[in-house]
C-alpha positions in Angstrom: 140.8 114.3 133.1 141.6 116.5 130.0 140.9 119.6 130.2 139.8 121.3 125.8 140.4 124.7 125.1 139.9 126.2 121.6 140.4 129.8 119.9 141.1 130.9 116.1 144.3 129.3 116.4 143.8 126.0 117.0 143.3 123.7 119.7 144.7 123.5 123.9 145.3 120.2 125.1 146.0 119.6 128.7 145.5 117.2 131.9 144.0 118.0 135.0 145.9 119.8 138.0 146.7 116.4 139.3 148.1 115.2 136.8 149.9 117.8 135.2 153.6 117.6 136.3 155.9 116.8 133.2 153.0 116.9 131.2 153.2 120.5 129.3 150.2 121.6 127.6 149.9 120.6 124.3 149.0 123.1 121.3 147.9 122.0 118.0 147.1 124.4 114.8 143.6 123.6 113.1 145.7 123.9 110.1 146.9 120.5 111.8 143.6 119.0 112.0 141.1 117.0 110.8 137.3 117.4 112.3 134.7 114.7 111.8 131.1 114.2 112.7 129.6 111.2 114.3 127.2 110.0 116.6 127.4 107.2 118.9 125.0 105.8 121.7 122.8 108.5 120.6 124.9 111.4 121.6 126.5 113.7 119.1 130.5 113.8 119.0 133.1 115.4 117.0 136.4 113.7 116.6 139.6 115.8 116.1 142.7 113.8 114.0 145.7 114.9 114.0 147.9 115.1 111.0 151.4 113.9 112.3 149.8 111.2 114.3 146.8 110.2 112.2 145.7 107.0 114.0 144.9 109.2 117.0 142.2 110.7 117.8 140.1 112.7 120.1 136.1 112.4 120.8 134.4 115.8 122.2 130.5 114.4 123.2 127.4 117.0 123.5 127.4 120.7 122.9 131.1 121.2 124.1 131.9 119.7 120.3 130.0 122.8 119.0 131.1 125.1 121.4 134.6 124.0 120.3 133.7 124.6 116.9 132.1 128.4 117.6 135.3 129.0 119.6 137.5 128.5 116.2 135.7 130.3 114.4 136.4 130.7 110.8 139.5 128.5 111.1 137.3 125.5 112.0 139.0 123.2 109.6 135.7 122.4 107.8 137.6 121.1 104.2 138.1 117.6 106.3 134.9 117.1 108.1 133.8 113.8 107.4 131.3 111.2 109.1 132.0 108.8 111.5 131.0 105.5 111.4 129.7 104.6 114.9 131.7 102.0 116.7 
């Protein structure tokens, strides 16, 4: 399980308890990231890219996605939102 976290300066990445030995919590800068909008099996979901490793990515589903997004604040990276295209 991954466990989000999110404040003005960017976003917390980490695994469950379980899971969690040699596996440091990972921190990465909005300034970092890029934010799209999509929508798939009719839920909502934003999708976080990341600019050093741009071919992965990371799909919040539902209202954490906007919760995420109130969290940030004004440093929501909104210059790359984008839409998704549903796969």
């Amino acid at each position: 399980m991954l466990l989000v976290a999110a404040d003005p300066q960017g976003l917390h990445l980490r695994v469950s308890f379980l899971f969690r030995l040699n596996h440091p919590e990972l921190f990465v800068p909005w300034a970092e990231i890029t934010v799209a909008h999509g929508r798939s099996f009719f839920m909502d979901f934003v999708e976080f890219r990341f600019h050093l490793a741009p071919k992965i990515g990371v799909r919040i589903y539902g209202k954490a996605g906007q919760a995420i997004e109130w969290l940030a604040g004004p440093a929501w990276p909104a210059g790359g939102t984008r839409d998704v295209v549903q796969r």
